[in-house]
C-alpha positions as CSV (number, residue, x, y, z in Angstrom):
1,X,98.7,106.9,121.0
2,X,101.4,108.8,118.5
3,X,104.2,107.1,119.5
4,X,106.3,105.7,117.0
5,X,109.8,106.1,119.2
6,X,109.2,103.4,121.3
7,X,107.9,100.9,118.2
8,X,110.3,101.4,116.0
9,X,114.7,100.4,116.0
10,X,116.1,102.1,113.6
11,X,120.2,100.3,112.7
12,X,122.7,101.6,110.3
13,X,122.6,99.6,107.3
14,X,124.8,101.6,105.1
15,X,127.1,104.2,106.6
16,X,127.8,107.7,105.3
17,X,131.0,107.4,104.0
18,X,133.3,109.7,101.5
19,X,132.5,109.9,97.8
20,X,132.2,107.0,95.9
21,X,133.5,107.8,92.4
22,X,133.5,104.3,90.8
23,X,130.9,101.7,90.4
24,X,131.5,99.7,93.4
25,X,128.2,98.8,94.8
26,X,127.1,99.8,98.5
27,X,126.7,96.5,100.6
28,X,124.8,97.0,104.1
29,X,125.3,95.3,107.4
30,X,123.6,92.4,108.0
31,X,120.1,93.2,109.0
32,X,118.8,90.5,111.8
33,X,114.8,90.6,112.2
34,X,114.5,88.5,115.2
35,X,112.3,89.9,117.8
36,X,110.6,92.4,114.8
37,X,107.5,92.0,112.4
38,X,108.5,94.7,110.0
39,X,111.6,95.9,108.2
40,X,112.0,99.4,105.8
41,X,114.9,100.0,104.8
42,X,115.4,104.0,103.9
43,X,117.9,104.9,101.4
44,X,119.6,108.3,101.5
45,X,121.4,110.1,98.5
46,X,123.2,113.0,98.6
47,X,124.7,114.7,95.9
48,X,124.8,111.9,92.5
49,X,127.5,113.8,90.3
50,X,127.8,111.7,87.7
51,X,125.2,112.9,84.6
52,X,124.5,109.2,83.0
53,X,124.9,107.0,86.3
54,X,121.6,104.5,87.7
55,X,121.7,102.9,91.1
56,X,119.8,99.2,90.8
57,X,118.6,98.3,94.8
58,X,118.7,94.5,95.4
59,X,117.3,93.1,98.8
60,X,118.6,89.5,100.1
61,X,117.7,87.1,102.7
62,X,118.3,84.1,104.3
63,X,118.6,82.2,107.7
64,X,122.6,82.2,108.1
65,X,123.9,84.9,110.4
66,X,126.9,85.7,107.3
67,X,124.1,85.8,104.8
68,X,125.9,82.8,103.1
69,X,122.9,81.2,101.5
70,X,122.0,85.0,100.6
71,X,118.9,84.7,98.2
72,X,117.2,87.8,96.3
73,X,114.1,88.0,98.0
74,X,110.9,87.3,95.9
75,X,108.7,90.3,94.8
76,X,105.7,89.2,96.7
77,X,108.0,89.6,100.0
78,X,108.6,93.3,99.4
79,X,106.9,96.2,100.3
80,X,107.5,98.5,97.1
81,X,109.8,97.0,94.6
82,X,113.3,97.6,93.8
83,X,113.0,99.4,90.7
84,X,110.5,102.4,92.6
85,X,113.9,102.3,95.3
86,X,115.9,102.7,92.0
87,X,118.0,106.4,91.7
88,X,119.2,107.9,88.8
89,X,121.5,110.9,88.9
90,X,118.9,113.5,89.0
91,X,117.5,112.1,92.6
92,X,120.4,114.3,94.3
93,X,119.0,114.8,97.7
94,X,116.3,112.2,98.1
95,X,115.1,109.4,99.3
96,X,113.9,106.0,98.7
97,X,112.2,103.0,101.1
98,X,111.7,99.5,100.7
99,X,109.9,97.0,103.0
100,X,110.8,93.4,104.0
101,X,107.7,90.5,104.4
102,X,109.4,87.8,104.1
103,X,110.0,84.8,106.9
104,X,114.2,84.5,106.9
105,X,116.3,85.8,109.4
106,X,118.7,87.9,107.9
107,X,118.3,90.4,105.6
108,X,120.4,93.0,103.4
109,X,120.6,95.8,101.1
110,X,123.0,96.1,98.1
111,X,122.8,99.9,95.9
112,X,124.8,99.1,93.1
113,X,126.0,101.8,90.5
114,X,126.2,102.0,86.7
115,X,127.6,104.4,84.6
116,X,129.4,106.4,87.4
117,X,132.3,106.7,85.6
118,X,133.4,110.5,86.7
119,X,130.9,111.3,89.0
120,X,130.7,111.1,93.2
121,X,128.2,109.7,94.8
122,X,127.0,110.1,98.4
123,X,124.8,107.1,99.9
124,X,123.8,106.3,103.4
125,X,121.0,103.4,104.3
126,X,119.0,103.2,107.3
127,X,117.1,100.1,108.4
128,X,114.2,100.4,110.5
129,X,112.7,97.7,112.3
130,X,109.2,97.8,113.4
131,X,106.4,96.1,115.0
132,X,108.6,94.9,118.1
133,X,107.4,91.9,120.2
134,X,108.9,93.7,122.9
135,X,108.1,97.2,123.9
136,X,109.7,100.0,124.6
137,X,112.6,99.0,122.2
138,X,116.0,100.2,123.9
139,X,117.2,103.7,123.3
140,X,119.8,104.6,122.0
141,X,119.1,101.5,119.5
142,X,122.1,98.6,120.0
């Protein structure tokens, strides 16, 4: 069978927001896993202004709903690797994924500029959470 819309619930994990001209990093919501078997989280750039600026990815996890024992997660518990979800300033218009294998609870994305000194930078995140124990998942997603 082809569908994917009833396997799949996709959450906003970093909103579309106005122009970030400084280095503040991007933080996402809190991603909770429960009831899931999969996690990608898609990572949206629009225009990246700025002609020197890098944007490092960094996924956490842990068991505490306010990510208070927030960990990196280990290499071998990704899908991909943060550097290959890595931008630069010339990935205008593109995007990146990175997928979540590891056993905690909660889990979260960070984008975190460098060298946007002058520059405006447009960044969304999805995450998508797949392989549900319980299908159809709801639509719209809540």
């Amino acid at each position: 069978m082809r569908d994917l819309m009833n396997h799949i619930h996709p959450l906003r994990a970093i909103s579309p927001q106005a122009a970030g001209t400084d280095n503040t990093a991007f933080v996402s919501q809190i991603i909770d896993v429960q009831g899931f078997d999969s996690l990608t989280f898609v990572i949206l750039s629009g225009a990246l202004t700025d002609t020197n600026a890098t944007f490092a990815v960094l996924v956490e996890h842990g068991d505490d709903a306010a990510l208070s024992d927030a960990m990196a997660v280990p290499d071998d518990n990704l899908l991909g690797t943060e550097v290959l979800a890595d931008m630069t300033y010339a990935d205008d218009s593109e995007t990146r994924k990175i997928g979540y294998l590891g056993s905690k609870r909660y889990v979260r994305l960070t984008v975190t500029p460098s060298g946007n000194d002058s520059g405006n930078v447009y960044l969304a995140a999805i995450a998508v959470l797949g392989h549900p124990q319980l299908v159809p998942t709801p639509n719209p997603p809540v």
